[in-house]
BAFI-3210 file (N, C-alpha, C; in Angstrom, 3 decimals, decimal comma, padded with zeros to 6 digits):
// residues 170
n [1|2|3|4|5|6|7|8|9|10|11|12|13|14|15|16|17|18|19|20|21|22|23|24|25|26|27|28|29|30|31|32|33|34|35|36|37|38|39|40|41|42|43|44|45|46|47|48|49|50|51|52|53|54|55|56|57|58|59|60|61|62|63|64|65|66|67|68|69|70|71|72|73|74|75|76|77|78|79|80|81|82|83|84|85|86|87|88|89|90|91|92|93|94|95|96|97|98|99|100|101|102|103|104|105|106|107|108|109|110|111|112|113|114|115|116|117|118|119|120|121|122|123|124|125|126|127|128|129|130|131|132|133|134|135|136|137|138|139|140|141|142|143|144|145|146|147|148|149|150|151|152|153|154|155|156|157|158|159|160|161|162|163|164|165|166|167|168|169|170]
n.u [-026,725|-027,364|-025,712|-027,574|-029,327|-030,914|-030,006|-030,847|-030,426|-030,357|-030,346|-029,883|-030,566|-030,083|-032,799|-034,175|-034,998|-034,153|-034,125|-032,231|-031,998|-029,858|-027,734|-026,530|-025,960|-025,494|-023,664|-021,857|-018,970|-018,961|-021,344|-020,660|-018,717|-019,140|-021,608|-019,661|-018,389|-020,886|-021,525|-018,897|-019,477|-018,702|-019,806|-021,687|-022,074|-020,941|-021,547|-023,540|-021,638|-021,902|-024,178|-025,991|-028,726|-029,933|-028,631|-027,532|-026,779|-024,487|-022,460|-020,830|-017,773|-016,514|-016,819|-018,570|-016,323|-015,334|-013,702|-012,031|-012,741|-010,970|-010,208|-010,780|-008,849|-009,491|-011,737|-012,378|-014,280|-017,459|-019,174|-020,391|-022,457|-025,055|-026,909|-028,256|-027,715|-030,170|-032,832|-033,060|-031,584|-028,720|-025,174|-021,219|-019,127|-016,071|-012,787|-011,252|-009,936|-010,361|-011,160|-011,388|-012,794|-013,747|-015,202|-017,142|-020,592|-022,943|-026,398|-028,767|-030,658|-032,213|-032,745|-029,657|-028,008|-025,677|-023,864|-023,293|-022,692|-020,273|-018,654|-014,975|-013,061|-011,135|-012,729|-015,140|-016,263|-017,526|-019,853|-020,467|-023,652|-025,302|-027,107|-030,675|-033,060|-035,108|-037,294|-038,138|-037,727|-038,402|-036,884|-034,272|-035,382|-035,909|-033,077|-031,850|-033,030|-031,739|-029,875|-026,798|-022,755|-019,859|-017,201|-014,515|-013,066|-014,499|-017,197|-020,604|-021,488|-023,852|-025,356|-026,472|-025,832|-026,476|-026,799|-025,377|-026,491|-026,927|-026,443|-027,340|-027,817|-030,927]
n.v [050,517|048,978|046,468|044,369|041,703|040,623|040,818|041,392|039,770|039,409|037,428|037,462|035,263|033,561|032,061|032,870|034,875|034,612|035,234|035,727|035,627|036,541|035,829|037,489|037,507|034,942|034,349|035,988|036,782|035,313|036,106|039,151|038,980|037,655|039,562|041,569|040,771|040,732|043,647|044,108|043,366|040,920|038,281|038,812|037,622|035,282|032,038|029,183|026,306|023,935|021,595|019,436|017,484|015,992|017,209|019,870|023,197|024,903|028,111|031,081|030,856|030,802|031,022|031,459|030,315|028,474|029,303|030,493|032,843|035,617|035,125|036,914|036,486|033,395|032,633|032,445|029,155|029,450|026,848|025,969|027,277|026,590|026,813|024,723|022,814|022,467|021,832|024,676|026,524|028,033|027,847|027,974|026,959|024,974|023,560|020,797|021,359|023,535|026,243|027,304|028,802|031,185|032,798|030,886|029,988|027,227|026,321|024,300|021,494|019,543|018,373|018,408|017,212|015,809|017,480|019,697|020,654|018,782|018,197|019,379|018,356|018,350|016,597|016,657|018,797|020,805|022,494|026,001|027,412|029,984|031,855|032,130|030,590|032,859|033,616|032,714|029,744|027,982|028,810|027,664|024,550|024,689|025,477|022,756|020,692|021,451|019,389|018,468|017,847|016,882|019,394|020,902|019,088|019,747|017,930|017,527|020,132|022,329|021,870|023,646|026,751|028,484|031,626|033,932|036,812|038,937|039,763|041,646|043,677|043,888]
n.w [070,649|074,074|075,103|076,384|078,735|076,802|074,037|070,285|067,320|063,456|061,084|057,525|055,802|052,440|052,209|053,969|057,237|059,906|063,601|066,503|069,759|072,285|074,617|077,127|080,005|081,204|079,085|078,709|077,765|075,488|073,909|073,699|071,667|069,975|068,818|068,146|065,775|064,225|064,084|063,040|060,102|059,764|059,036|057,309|053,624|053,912|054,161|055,329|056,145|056,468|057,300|058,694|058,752|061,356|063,684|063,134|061,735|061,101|060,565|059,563|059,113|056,517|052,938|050,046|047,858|049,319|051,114|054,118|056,048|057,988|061,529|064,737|067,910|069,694|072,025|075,600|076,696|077,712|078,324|080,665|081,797|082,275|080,375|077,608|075,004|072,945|070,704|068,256|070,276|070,068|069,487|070,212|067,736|067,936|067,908|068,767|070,859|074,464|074,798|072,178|070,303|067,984|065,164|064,317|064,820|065,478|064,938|066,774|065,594|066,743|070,026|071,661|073,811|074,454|073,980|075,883|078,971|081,216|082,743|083,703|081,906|079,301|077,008|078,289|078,735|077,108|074,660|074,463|074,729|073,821|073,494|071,257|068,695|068,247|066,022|062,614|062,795|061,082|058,752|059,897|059,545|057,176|055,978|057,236|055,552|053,127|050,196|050,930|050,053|049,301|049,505|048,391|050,197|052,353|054,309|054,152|052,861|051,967|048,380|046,727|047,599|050,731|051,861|054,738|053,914|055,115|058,581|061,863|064,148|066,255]
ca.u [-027,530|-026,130|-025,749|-028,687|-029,723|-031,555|-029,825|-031,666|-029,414|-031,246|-029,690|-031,043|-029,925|-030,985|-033,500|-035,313|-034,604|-033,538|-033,609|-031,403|-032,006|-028,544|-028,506|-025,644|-026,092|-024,900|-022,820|-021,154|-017,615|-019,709|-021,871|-019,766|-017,326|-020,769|-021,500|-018,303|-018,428|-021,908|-021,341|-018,238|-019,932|-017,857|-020,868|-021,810|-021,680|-020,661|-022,199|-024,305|-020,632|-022,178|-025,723|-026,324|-029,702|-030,462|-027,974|-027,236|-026,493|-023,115|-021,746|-019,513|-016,338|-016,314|-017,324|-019,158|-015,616|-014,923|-012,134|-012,244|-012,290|-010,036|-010,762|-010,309|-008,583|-010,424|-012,667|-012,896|-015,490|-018,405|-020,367|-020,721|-023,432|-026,247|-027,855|-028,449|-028,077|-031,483|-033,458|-033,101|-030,051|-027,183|-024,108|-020,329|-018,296|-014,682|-011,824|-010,943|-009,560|-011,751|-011,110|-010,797|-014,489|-013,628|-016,520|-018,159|-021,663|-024,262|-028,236|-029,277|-032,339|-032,922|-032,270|-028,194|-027,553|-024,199|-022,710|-023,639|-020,865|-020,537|-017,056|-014,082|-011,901|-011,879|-013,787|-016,551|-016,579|-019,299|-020,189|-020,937|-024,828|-025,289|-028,657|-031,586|-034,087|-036,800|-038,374|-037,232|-037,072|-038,864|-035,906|-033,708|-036,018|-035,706|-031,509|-031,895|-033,699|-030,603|-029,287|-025,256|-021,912|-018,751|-016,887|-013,417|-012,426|-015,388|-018,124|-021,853|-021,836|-024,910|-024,959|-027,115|-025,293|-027,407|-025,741|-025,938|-026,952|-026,425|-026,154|-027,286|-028,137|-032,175]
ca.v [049,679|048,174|044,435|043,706|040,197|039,956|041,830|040,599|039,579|038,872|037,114|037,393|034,022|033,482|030,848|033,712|035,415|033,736|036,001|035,265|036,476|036,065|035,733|037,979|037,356|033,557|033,809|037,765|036,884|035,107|037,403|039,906|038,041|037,162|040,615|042,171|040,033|041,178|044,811|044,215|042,562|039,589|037,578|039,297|037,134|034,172|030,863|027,804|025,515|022,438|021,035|017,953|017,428|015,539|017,588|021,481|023,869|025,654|028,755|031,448|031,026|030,430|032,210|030,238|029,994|027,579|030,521|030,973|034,771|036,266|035,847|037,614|035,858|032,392|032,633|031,428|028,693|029,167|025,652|025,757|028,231|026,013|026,890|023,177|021,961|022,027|022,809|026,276|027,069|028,814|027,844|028,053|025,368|024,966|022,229|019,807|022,375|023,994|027,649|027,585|029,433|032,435|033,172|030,370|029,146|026,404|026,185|023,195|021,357|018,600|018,279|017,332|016,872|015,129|018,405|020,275|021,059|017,572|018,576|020,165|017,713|018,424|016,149|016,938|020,392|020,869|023,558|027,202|028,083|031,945|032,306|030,645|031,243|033,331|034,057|031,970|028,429|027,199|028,973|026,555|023,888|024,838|024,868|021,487|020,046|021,355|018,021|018,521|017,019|017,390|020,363|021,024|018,676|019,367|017,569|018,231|021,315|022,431|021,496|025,042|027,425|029,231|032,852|034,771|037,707|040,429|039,684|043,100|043,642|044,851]
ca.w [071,516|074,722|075,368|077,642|078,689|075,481|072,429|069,162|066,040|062,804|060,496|056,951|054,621|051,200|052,603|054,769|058,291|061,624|064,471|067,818|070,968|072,888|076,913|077,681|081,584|081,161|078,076|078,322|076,795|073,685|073,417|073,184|070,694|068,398|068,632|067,664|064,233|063,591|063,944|061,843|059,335|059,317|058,919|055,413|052,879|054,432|054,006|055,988|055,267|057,349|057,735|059,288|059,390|062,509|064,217|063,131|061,032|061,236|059,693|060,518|059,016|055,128|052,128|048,800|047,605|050,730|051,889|055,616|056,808|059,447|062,610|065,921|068,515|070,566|073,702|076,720|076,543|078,782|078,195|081,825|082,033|082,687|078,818|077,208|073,064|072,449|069,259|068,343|070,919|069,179|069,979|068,759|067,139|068,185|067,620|070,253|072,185|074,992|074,545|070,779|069,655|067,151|064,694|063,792|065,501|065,114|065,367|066,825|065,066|067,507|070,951|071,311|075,024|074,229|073,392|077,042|079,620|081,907|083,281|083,485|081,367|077,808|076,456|078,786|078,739|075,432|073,438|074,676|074,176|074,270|072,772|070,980|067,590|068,716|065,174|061,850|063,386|059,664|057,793|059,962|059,345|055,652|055,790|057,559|054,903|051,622|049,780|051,303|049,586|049,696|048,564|048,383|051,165|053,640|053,991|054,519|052,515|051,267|047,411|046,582|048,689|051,510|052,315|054,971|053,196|056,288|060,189|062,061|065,763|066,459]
c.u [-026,649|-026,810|-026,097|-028,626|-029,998|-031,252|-030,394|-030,724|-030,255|-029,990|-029,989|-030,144|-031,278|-032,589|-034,499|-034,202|-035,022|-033,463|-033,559|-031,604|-030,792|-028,463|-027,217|-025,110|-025,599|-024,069|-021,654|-020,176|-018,464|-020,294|-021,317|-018,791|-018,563|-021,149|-020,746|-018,131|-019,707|-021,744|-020,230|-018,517|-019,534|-019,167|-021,854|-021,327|-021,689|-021,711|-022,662|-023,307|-020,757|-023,497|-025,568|-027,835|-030,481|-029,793|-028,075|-026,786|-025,393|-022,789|-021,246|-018,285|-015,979|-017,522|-017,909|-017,889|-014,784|-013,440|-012,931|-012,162|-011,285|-010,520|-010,134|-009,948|-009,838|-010,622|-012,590|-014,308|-016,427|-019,716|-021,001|-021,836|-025,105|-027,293|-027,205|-028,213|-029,126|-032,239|-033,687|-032,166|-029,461|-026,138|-022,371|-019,374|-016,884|-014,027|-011,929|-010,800|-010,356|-012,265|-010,640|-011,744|-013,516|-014,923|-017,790|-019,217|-022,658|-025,363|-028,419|-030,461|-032,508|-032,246|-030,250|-027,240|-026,508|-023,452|-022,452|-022,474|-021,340|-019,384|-016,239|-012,920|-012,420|-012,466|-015,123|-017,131|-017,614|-018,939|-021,159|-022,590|-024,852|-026,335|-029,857|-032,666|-034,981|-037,492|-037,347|-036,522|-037,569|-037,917|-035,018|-034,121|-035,000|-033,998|-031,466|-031,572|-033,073|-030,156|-027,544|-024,383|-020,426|-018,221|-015,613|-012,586|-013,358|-016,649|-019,695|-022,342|-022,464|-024,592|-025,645|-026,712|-026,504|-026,219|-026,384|-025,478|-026,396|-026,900|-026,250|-028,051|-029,669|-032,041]
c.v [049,057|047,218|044,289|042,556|039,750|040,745|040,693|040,519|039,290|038,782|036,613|036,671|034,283|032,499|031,944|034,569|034,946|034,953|035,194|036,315|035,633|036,683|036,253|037,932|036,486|033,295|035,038|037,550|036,476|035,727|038,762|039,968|038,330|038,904|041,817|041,798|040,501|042,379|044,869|043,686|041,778|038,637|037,596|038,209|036,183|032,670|029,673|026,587|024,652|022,543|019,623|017,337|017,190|015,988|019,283|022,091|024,963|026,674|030,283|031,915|030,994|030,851|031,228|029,473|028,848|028,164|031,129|032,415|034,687|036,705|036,493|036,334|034,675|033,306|032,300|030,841|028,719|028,619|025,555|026,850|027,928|025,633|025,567|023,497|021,816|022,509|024,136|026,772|026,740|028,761|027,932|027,289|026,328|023,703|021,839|020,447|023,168|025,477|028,256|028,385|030,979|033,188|032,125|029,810|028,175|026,598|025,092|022,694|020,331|018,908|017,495|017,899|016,597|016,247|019,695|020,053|020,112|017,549|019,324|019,664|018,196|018,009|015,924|018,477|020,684|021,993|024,930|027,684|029,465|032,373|031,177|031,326|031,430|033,397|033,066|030,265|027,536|027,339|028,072|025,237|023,416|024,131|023,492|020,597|019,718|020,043|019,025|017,541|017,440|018,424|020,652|020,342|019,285|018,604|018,092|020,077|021,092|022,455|023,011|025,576|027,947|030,273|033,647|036,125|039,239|039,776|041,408|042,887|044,731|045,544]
c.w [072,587|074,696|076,396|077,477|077,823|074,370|071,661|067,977|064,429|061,646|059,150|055,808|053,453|051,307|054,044|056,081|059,582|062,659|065,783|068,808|072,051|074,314|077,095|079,248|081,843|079,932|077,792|077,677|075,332|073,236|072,672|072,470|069,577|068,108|067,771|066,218|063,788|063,160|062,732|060,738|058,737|058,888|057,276|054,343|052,780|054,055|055,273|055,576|056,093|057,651|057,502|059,877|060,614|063,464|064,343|061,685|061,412|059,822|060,310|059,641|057,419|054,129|051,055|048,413|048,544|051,543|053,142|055,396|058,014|060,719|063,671|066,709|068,894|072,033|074,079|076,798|077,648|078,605|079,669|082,442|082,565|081,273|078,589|075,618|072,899|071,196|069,162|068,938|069,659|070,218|069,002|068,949|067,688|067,856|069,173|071,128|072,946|074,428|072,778|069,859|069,065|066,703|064,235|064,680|064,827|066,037|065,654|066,294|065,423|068,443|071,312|072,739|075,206|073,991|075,015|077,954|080,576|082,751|083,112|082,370|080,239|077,278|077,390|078,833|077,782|074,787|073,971|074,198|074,710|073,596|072,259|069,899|068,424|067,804|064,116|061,790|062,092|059,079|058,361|059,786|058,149|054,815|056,123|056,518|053,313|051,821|050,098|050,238|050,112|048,672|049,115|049,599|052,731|053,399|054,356|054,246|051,729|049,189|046,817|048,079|049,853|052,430|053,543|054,881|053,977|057,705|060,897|063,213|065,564|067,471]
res [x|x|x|x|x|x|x|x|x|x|x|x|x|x|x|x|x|x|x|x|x|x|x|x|x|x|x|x|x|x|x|x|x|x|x|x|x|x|x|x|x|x|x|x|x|x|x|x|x|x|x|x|x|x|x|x|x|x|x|x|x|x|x|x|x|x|x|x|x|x|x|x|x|x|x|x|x|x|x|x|x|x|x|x|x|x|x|x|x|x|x|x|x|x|x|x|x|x|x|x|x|x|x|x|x|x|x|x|x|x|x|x|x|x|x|x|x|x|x|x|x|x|x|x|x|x|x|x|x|x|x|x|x|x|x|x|x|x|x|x|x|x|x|x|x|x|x|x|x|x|x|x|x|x|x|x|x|x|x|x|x|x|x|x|x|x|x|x|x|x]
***
């Protein structure tokens, strides 16, 4: 399949199936990063290792056993794309640093404006959106809604895991 404006991702957790439609036109390096991990099926397995209800749902990078995977190099962040934090945008987590995005992304499940590209300085720069739930916005609901704790030194991990199961491009 090539990477049109709108490739489709579906992403099928124990808690149902999320599908992403990712805006390659305003996000092409992420895209094509998010991509690259799907096809390889880095995403297999993996776990929902942060929910914050009034915020997001993050996962990506860590397995039930709370053991990161191996990722591919960081991205260049492109928060500056015009795409917003809003419920349902998919976007992907990084450290402080601008250009630090590997594999892991979050779902937004409220509007979170505060995270949107406001500058060039680092701490205005935000958080890369490169897509957004088109189908499955109850199963994030659903994740929302897991009782979280802490687990091995992170917090807000879901206390009943939620896996995702297989990640595979429509």
């Amino acid at each position: 399949m090539s990477e049109t404006a709108q490739s489709k991702v579906a992403l099928e957790t124990s808690m149902g199936t999320i599908v992403l439609e990712l805006n390659s036109e305003k996000a092409p390096i992420t895209v094509k990063n998010f991509l690259t991990y799907v096809k390889e099926g880095h995403y297999d397995g993996l776990i929902f290792h942060r929910v914050i209800r009034d915020f997001m749902i993050q996962g990506g990078g860590f397995d039930e056993q709370m053991q990161q995977r191996r990722t591919r190099f960081a991205i260049k962040n492109e928060a500056a794309n015009g795409l917003k934090n809003v419920r349902g945008s998919v976007a992907m987590a990084r450290t402080s640093v601008v250009d630090s995005a590997t594999s892991q992304f979050f779902i937004n499940t409220v509007d979170n404006g505060f995270l949107d590209y406001r500058g060039k300085r680092p701490e205005e720069f935000g958080y890369c959106v490169f897509g957004a739930v088109v189908e499955g916005m109850e199963v994030v609901d659903a994740i929302r809604a897991v009782k979280t704790a802490t687990k091995m030194g992170h917090g807000d991990v879901p206390v009943e895991t939620v896996t995702i199961i297989k990640a595979s491009v429509l």
